[in-house]
C-alpha positions in Angstrom: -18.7 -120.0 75.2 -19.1 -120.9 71.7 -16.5 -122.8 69.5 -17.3 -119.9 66.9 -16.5 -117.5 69.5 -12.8 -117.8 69.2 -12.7 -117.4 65.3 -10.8 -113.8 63.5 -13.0 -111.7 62.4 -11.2 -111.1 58.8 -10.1 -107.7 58.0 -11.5 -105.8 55.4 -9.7 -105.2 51.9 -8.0 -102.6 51.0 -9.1 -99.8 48.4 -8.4 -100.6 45.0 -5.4 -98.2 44.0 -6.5 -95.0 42.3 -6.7 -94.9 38.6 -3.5 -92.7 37.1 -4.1 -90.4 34.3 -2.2 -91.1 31.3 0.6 -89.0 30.5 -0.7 -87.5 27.7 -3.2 -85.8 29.6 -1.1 -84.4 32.5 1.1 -82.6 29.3 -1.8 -81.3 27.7 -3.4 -79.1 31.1 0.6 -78.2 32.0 0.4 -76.3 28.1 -3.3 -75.4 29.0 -2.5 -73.7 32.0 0.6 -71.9 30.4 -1.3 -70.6 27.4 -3.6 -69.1 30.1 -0.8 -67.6 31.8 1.0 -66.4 28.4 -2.7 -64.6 27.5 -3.2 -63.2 31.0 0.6 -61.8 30.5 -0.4 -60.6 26.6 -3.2 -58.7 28.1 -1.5 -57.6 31.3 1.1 -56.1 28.6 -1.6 -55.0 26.5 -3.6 -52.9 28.8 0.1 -51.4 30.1 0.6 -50.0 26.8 -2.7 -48.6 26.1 -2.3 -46.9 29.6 0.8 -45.5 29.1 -0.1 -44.4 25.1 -2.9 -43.3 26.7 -1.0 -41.3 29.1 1.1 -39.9 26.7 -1.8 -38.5 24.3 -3.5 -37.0 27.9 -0.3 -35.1 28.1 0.0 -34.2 25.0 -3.1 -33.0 24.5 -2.3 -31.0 28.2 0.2 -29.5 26.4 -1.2 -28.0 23.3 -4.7 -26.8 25.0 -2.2 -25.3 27.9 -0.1 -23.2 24.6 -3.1 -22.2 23.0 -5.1 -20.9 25.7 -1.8 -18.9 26.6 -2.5 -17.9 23.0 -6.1 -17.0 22.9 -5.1 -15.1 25.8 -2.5 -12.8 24.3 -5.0 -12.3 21.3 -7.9 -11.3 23.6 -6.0 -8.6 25.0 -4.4 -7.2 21.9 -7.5 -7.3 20.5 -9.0 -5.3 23.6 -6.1 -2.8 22.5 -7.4 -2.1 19.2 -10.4 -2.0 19.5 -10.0 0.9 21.8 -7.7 2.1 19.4 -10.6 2.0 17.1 -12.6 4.2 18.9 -10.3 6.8 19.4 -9.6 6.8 15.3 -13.3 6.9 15.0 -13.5 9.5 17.4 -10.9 11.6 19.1 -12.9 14.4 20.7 -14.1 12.2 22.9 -10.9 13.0 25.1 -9.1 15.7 25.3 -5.2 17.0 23.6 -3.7 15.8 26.6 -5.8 12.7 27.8 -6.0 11.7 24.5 -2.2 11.5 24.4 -2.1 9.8 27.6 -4.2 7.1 26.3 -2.5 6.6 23.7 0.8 6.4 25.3 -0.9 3.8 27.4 -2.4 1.4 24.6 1.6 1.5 23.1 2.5 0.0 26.3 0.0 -2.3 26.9 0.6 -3.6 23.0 4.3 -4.0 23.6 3.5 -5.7 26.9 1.8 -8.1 25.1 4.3 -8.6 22.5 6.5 -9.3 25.9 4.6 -11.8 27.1 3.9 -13.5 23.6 7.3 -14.0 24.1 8.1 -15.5 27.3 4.9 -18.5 26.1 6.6 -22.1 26.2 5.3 -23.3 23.2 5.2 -27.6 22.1 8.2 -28.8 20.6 6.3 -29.3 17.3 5.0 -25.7 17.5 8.2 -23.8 18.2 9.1 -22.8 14.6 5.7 -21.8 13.9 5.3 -19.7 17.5 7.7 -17.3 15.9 5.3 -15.8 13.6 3.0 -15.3 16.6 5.7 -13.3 18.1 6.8 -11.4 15.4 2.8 -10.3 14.6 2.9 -9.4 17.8 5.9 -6.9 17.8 5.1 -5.5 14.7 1.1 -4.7 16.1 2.8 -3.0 18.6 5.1 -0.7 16.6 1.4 -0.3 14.7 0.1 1.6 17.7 3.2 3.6 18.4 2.8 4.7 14.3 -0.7 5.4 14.8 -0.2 7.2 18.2 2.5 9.7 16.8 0.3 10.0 12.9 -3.2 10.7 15.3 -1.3 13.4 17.5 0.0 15.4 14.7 -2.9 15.3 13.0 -5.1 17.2 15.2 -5.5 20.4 14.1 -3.8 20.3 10.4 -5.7 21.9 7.7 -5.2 18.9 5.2 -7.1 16.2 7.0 -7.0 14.1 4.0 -3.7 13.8 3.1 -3.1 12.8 7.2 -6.2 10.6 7.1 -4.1 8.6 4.3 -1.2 8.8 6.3 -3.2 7.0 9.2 -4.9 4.9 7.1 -1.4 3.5 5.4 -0.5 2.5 9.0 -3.2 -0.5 8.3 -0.8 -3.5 7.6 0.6 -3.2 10.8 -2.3 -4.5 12.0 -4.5 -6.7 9.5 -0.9 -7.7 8.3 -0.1 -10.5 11.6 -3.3 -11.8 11.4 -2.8 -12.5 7.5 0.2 -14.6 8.8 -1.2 -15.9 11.6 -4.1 -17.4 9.6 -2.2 -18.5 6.5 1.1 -19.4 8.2 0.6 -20.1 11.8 -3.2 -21.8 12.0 -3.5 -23.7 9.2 -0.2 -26.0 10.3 -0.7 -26.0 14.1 -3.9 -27.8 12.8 -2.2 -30.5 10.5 0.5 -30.8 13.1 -2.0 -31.6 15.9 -3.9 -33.9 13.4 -0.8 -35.5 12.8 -0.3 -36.0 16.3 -4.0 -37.4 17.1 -5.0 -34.8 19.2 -8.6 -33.9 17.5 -10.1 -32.2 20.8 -7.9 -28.9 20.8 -9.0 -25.5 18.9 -6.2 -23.1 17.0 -7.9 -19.8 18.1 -8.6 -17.4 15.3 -7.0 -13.7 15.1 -9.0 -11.9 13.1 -10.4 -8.4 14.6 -8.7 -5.9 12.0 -9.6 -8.0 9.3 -13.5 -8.3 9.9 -13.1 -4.0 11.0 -12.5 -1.2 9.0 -10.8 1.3 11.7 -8.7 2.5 9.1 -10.6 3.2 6.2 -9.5 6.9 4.6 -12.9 8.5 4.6 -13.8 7.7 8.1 -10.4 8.6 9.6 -10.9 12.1 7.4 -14.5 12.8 8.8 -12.8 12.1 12.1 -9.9 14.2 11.9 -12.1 17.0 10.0 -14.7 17.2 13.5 -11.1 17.6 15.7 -10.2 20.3 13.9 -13.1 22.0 14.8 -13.0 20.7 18.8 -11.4 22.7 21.4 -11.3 20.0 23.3 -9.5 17.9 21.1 -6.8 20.7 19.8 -7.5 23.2 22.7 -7.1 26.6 22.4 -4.6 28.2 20.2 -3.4 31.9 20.3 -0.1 34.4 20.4 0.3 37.9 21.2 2.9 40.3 20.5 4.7 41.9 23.8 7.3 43.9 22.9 9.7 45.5 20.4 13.7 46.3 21.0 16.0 47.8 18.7 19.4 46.4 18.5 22.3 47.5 18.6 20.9 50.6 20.4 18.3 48.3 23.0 15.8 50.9 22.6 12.1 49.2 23.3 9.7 50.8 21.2 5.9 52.1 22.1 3.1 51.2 20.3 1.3 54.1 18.4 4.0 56.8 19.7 7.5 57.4 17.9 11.0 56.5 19.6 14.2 57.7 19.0 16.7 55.5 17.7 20.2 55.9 16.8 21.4 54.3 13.9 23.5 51.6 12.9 24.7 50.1 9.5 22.3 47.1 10.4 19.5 46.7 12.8 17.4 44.0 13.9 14.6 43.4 16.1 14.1 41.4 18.8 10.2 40.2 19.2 8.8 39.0 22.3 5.4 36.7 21.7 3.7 35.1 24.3 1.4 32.2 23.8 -1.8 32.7 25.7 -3.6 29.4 24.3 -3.3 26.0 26.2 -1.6 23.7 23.6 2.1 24.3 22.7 2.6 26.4 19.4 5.1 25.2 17.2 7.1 27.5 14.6 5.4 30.6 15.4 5.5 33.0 12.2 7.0 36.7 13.0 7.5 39.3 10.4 8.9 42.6 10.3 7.9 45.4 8.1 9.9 48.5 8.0 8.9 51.6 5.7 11.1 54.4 5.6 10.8 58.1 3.8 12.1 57.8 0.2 12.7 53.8 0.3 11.2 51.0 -0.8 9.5 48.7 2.2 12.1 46.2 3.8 10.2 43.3 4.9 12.4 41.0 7.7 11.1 37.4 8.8 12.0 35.3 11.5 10.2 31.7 13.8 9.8 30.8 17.3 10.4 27.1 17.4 8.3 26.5 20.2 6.3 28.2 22.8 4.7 26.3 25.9 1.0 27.6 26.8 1.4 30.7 29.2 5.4 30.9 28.2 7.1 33.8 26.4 9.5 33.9 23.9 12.1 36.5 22.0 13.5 36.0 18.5 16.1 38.3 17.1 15.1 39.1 13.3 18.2 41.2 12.2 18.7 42.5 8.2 17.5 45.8 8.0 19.6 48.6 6.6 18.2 51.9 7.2 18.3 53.7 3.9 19.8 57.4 4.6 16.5 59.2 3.7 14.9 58.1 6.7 17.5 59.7 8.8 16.0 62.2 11.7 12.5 61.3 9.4 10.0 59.5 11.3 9.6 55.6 9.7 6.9 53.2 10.8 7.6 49.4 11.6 4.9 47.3 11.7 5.5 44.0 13.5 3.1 40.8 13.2 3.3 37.6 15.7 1.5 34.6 14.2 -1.6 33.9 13.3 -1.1 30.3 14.3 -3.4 27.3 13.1 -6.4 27.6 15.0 -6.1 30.9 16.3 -9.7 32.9 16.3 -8.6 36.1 18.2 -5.7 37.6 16.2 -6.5 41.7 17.3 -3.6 41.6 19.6 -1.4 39.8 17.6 0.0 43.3 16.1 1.4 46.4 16.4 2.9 49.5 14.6 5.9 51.6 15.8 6.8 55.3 15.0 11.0 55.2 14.6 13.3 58.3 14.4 16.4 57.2 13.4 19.1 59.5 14.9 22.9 59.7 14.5 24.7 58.4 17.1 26.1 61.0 19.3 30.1 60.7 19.2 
């Protein structure tokens, strides 16, 4: 063993101690990490608000392309209307009396439909004053095609196509009218309210289809109405005949080309059976009654059937006459006429004459 064997071993130092930061650098990363923290919050914030803004201008866009394609929709289909409309003005032998009524009668229905549904369109809250002239254009188009429904029918067949072809083609406004409102009252400001809003994507739809047409120009609606007149299709066939003759008070029916007895009375009249034997209802049906006596002057009576339905008979009473006393037990004729009505082309049955004995009544 060695005498250096028994010596410590001495222990190792320790570390130096660690050298602190001054203070003034543990303040300035404390403000450095809030700054951070204040910009991640600034742009946190930031990107909220763009979203939601963002959000807001998705919906409100939403909401003005939803209302006007609700309103390009209501156009389309009033425009569908008249332009069938158009083609009947143009045209109306392409149907017939009656289909052409029920087509017409249809397109009323459809336009007032569409006025309905005009309507019932929930509209932006910036747009609601203005979605009133939409509906009101809409209403008024649609007593337009009632006007020109009821003008078109009772213009088939008249003599004076021009004067009813002016009457048509006053009926215009009803129709190029709304979209004069629409355009100067309704487009123009649901544009500058939408720009004022920021939404630059959405179209106002235009309403224009009467305006770039001329369906209701005079001269075309008189060339129209002129070839109708001349269509059996379009005003069908027209055409009365006398039936029969009574005396009254004495009910005696009288016989064509023979002479009847009849006893006398201070007045007579006749009553006049027409029939209409044409397939279109005749309205005020002309009947006259001429009676020429021995030593008189003629007495001419005159009397109208309102209305008779095609295949349908009806009597008027025409009374007045007062038989003179020269044509007492004297034979007299009476001549009795039943129409012509417009559009007639077969009048030879339309007429008769009558031999008459007045008598004095037996006691």
């Amino acid at each position: 063993m060695s005498f250096f064997d028994d010596e410590p071993v001495p222990a190792e130092p320790p570390p130096p101690p660690r050298p602190r930061r001054p203070k003034r650098d543990r303040t300035r990363t404390r403000v450095q990490r809030l700054v951070v923290l204040i910009v991640a919050l600034v742009v946190v914030v930031f990107l909220l608000a763009v979203g939601v803004r963002h959000c807001q201008q998705t919906r409100r866009e939403s909401a003005y392309r939803t209302y006007f394609s609700n309103v390009q929709g209501v156009i389309a289909d009033s425009e569908k209307v008249g332009r069938e409309l158009g083609v009947l003005l143009d045209n109306p032998t392409k149907l017939s009396n009656k289909d052409l009524a029920t087509k017409l009668n249809e397109l009323a229905a459809r336009q007032q439909e569409i006025a309905s549904r005009a309507q019932r369109i929930k509209p932006p809250a910036k747009l609601a004053d203005l979605h009133q002239i939409f509906i009101l254009g809409m209403k008024v188009r649609a007593r337009g095609v009632e006007q020109v429904r009821d003008g078109l029918l009772a213009a088939l067949g008249k003599k004076n196509t021009e004067a009813a072809a002016r009457r048509l083609a006053a009926l215009s406004g009803y129709f190029s009218g709304p979209e004069i409102y629409y355009r100067e009252l309704f487009q123009t400001q649901a544009q500058k309210i939408m720009a004022d809003d920021g939404v630059k994507e959405v179209t106002v739809p235009a309403f224009d289809f009467f305006l770039r047409n001329d369906f209701f120009d005079p001269q075309k609606i008189d060339t129209a109405l002129k070839r109708a007149a001349g269509s059996v299709k379009t005003t069908g066939i027209h055409g009365v005949s006398l039936k029969g003759v009574v005396v009254k008070p004495a009910d005696v029916t009288l016989v064509a080309g023979k002479s009847t007895q009849v006893e006398s009375a201070p007045e007579l009249s006749f009553a006049v059976t027409v029939q209409n034997q044409g397939s279109v209802t005749e309205n005020d049906v002309p009947v006259k009654v001429m009676f020429n006596g021995p030593g008189s002057n003629d007495q001419r009576l005159e009397g109208t059937i309102a209305a008779i339905a095609p295949g349908d008979k009806e009597t008027v009473e025409i009374g007045g006459l007062v038989p003179p006393d020269a044509a007492l037990t004297r034979e007299s004729t009476v001549e009795v006429t039943a129409g012509p009505v417009s559009g007639e082309k077969v009048t030879d049955n339309n007429s008769a004459s009558y031999g008459v004995i007045l008598v004095i009544p037996q006691p």
